[in-house]
C-alpha positions as CSV (number, residue, x, y, z in Angstrom):
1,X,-43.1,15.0,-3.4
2,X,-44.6,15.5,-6.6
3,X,-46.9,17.6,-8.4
4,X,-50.7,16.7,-7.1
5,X,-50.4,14.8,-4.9
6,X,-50.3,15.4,-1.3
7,X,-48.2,13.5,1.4
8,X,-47.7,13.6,4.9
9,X,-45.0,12.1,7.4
10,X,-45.7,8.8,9.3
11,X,-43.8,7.6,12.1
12,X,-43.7,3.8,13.2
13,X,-42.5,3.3,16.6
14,X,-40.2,0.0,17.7
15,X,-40.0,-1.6,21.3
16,X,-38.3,-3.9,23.2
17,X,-40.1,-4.9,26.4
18,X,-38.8,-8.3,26.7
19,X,-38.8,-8.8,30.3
20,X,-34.7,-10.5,29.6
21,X,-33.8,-6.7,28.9
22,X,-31.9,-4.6,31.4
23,X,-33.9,-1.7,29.7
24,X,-36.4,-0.7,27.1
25,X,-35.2,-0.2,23.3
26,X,-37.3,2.3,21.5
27,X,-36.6,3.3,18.1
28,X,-39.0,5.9,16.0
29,X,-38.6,5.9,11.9
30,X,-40.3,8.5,10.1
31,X,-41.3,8.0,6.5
32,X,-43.4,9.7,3.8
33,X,-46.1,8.4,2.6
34,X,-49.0,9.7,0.2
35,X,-52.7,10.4,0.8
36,X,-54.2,9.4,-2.1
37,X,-52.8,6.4,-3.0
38,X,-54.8,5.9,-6.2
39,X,-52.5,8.7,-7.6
40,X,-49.0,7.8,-6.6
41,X,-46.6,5.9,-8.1
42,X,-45.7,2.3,-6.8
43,X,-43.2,3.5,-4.6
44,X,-44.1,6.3,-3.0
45,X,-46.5,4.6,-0.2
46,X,-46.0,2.1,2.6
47,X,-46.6,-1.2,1.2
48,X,-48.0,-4.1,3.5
49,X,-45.4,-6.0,3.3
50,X,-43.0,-2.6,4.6
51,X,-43.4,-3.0,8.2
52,X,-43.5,-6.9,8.4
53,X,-40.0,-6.9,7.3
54,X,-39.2,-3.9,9.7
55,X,-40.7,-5.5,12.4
56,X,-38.4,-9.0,11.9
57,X,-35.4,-6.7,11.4
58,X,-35.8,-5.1,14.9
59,X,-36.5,-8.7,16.4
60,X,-32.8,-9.4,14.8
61,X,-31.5,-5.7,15.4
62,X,-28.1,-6.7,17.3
63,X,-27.0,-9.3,14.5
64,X,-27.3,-6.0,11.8
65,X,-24.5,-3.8,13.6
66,X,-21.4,-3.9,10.7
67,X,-23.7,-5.7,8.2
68,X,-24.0,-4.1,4.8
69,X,-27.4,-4.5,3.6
70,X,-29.0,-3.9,0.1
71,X,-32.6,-3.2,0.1
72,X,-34.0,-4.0,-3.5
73,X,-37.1,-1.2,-4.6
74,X,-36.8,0.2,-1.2
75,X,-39.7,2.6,-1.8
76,X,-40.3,4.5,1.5
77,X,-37.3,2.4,2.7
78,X,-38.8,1.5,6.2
79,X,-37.0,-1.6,6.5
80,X,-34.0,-0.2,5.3
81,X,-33.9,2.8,7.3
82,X,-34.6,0.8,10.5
83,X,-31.5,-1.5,9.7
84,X,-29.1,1.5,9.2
85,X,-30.7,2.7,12.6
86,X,-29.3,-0.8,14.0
87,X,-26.0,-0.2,13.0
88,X,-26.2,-1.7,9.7
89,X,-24.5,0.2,6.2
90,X,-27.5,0.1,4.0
91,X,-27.4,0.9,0.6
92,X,-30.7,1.3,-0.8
93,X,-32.1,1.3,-4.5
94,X,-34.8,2.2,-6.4
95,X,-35.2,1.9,-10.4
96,X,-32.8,3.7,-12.0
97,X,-35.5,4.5,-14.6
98,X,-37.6,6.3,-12.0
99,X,-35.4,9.5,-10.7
100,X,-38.1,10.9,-8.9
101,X,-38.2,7.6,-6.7
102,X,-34.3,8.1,-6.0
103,X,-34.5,11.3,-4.7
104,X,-37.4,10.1,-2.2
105,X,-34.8,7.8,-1.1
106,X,-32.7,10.7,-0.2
107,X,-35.3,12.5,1.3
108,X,-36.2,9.6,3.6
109,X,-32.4,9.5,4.8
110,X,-32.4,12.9,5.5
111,X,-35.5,12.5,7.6
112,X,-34.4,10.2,9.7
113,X,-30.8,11.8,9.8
114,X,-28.8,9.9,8.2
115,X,-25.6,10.7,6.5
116,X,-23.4,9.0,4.0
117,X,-21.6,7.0,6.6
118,X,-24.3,5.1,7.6
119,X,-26.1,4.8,4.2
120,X,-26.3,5.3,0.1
121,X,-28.9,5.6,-2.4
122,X,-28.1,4.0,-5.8
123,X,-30.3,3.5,-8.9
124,X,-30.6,-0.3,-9.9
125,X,-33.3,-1.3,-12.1
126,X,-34.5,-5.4,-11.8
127,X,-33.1,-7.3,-14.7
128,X,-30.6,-5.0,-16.1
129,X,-26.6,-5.2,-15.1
130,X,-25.3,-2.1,-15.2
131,X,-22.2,-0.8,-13.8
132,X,-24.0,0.4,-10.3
133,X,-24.6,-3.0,-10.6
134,X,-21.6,-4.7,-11.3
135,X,-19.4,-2.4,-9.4
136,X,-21.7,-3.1,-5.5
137,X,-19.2,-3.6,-2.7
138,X,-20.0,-7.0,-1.3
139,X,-23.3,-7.3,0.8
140,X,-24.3,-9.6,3.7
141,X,-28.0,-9.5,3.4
142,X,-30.3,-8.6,0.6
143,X,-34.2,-7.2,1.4
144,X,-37.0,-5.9,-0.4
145,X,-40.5,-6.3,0.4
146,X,-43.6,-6.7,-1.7
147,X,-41.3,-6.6,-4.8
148,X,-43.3,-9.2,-6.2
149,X,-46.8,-7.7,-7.5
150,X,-46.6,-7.8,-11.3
151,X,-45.6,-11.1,-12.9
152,X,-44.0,-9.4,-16.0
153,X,-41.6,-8.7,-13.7
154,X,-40.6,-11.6,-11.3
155,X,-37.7,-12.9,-13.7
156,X,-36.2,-9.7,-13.7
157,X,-36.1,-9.7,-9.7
158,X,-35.2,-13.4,-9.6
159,X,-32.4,-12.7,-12.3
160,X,-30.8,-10.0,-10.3
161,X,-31.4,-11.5,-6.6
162,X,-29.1,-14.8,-7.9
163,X,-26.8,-12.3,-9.5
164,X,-26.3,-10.8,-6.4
165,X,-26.2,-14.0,-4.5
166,X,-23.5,-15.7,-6.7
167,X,-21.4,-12.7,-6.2
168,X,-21.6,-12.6,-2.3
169,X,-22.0,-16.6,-1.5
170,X,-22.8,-16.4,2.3
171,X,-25.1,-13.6,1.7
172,X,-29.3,-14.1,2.2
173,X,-32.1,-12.7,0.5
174,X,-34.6,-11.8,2.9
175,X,-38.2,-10.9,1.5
176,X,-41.7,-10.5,2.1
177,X,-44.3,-10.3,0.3
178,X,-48.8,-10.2,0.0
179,X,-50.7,-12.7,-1.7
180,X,-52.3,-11.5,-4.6
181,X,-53.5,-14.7,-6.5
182,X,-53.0,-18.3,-5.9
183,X,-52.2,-18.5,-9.5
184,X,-48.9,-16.4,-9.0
185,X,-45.6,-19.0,-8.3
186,X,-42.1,-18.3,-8.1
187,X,-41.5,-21.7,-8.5
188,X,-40.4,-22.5,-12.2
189,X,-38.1,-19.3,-11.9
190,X,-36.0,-20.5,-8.7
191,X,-35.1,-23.7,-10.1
192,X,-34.1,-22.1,-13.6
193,X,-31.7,-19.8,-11.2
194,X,-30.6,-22.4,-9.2
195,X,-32.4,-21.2,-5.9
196,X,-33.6,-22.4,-2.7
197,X,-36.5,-20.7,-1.1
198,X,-37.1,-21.5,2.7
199,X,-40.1,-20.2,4.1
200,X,-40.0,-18.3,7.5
201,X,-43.3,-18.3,9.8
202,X,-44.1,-15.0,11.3
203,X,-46.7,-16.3,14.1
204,X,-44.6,-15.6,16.5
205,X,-43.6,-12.6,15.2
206,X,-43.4,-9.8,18.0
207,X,-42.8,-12.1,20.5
208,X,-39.5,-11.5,20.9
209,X,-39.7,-7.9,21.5
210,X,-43.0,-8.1,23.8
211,X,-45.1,-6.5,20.9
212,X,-48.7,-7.7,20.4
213,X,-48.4,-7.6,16.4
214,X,-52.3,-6.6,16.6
215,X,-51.8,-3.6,18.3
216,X,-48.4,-2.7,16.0
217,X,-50.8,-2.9,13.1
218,X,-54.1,-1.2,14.3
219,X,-51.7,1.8,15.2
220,X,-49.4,1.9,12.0
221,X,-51.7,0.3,8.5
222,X,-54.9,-0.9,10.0
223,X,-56.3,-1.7,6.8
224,X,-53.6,-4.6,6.1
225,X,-54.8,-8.6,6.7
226,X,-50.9,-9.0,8.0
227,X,-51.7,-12.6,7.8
228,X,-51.0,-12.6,4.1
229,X,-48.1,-12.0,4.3
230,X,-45.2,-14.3,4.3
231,X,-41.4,-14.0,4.3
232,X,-38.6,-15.4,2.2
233,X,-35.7,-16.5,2.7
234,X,-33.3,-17.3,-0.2
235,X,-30.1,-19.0,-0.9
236,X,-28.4,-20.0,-3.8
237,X,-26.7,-23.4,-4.4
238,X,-23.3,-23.4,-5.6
239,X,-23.2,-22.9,-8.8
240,X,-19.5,-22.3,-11.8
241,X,-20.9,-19.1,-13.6
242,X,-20.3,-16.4,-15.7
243,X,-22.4,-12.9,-16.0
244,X,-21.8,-12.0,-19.9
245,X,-22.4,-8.5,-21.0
246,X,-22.4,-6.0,-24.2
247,X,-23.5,-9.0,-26.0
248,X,-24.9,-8.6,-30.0
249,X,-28.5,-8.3,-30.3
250,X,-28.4,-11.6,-32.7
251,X,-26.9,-14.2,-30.5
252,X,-29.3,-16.7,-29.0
253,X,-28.7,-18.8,-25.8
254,X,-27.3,-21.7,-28.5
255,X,-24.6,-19.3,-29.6
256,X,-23.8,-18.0,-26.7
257,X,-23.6,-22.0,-25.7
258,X,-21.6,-22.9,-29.0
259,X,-19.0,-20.4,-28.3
260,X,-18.5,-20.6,-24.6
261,X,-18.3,-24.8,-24.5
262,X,-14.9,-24.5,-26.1
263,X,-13.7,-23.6,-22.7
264,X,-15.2,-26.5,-20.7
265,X,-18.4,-28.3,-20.7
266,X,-21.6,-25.7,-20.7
267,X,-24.4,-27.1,-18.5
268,X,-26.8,-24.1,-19.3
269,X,-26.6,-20.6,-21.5
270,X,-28.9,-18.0,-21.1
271,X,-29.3,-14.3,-22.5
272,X,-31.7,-12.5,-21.1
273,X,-34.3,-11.3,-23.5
274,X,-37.0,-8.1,-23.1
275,X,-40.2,-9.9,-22.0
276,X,-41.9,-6.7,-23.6
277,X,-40.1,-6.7,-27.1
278,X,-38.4,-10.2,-27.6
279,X,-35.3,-8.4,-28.2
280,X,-32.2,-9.3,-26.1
281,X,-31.1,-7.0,-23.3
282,X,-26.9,-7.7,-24.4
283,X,-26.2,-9.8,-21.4
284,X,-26.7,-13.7,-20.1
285,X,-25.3,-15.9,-18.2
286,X,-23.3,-19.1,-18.7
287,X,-22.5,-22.1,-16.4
288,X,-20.0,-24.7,-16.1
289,X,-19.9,-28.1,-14.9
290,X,-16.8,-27.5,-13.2
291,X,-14.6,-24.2,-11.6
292,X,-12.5,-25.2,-14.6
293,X,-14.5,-23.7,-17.2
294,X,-15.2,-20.0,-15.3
295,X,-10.8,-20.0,-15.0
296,X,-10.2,-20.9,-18.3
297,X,-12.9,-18.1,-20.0
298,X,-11.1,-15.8,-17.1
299,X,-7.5,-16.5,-18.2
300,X,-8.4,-15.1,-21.8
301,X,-7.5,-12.1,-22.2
302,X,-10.2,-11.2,-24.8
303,X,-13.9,-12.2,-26.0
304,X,-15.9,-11.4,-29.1
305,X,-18.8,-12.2,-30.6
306,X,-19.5,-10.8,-33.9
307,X,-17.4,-7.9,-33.5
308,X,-18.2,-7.2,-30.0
309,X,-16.0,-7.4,-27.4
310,X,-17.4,-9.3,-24.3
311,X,-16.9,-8.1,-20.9
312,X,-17.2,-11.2,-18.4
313,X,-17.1,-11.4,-14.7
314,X,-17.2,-14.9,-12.6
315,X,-20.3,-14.8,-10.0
316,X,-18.5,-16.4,-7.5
């Protein structure tokens, strides 16, 4: 996979022994993971979270057939490989800034023999709108799992999850994810995006497919306290919005405000700034009190800002 460090191919196994079935269901996914996990990069080993997420897929496996999925840092992509097994279209992601990552991706389809009917691999960094981004055919579920382990970075995933969300309204964003430290929340970040987070037990998990979830574990990541682990499930509340690229570095959210309220009444500007260098990233987001406002900045043919022209696209 890469240079030093060795890897080898582990296969999880999926049953259905629920008595209701005319016959078992058995489903084998095969992924690579590393051996020495203190050398590998983030997203070249099985997670925790990874098989949690699987594991509630398969339990929901005949409402995936036809669904187009997006799994966000898909890593070893268990849980998305195991949806496009379902007879889901999966498109799964890694950062863009991380090539080597993208190319594991493929590797994993391959594995499992997948072609580009049945899934794509894309590039799509948290926090940044790019046009791999921006030009995503609409999705009907949204999955990552253990995404959130470094702080720095939960805006950027929350900032791209209600991107995504405004742009396909009846989608979900389906996550799990480990407890790290009780001092971590996701709290302050949802109600700046305008999300709802609705937590979904997983005591029963297994049930549903006649799997004792202790034996799934002892025979795939033995190592994992699985009862850490928690899933998501988000949804955004309506919301009038506008994403706002190739911004100036200069203007502030009260600019961006000042020039956007002369189409209707602003209820909140924001341009999303480089937590690491203060410096603006050239896109934000602006909301209206009303549908109003998004038609109006629509109907203009053109926008600029200090000599830049502004490329805008509603969210909804």
């Amino acid at each position: 996979m890469f240079s030093g460090v060795s890897e080898r191919t582990r296969t999880f196994s999926f049953r259905s022994r629920n008595q209701q079935d005319t016959k078992e269901e058995t489903l084998n996914i095969h992924v690579f993971d590393v051996r020495d996990k203190s050398q590998a990069r983030y997203s070249s080993y099985i997670w925790p979270s990874a098989p949690i997420l699987a594991l509630y897929l398969w339990e929901h496996r005949h409402e995936l057939s036809g669904k187009h999925i997006l799994e966000l840092g898909a890593g070893t992509a268990l849980p998305g490989i195991l949806a496009a097994k379902c007879g889901a279209f999966v498109t799964l992601s890694e950062s863009a800034l991380l090539p080597k990552s993208v190319q594991d991706l493929e590797r994993s389809c391959k594995l499992n023999n997948l072609n580009s009917s049945q899934v794509q691999v894309i590039g799509l960094t948290w926090g940044l709108f790019t046009y791999s981004v921006l030009q995503l055919k609409p999705v009907d579920l949204i999955i990552s799992s253990d995404c959130f382990y470094e702080p720095i970075t939960f805006e950027d995933i929350i900032a791209t999850v209600a991107f995504l969300l405004e742009k396909n309204p009846r989608a979900k964003f389906l996550s799990t994810y480990q407890e790290r430290s009780a001092d971590w929340s996701i709290e302050h970040l949802l109600n700046k995006w305008n999300l709802r987070c609705d937590e979904i037990s997983i005591d029963n998990l297994g049930e549903k497919s006649g799997v004792n979830i202790d034996d799934f574990f002892a025979k795939s990541l033995p190592f994992i306290c699985y009862k850490s682990v928690v899933d998501l499930n988000m949804s955004v509340r309506a919301a009038h919005k506008v994403f706002v690229s190739n911004l100036p570095w200069t203007i502030s959210n009260r600019e961006l405000k000042q020039y956007f309220s002369e189409f209707g009444h602003v209820t909140l500007s924001s341009v999303i700034f480089d937590k690491n260098t203060g410096l603006s990233k050239g896109f934000g987001f602006v909301t209206f009190s009303t549908r109003g406002g998004v038609d109006a900045v629509i109907n203009k043919t053109n926008h600029s800002l200090e000599g830049n022209y502004l490329i805008i696209q509603p969210t909804t």
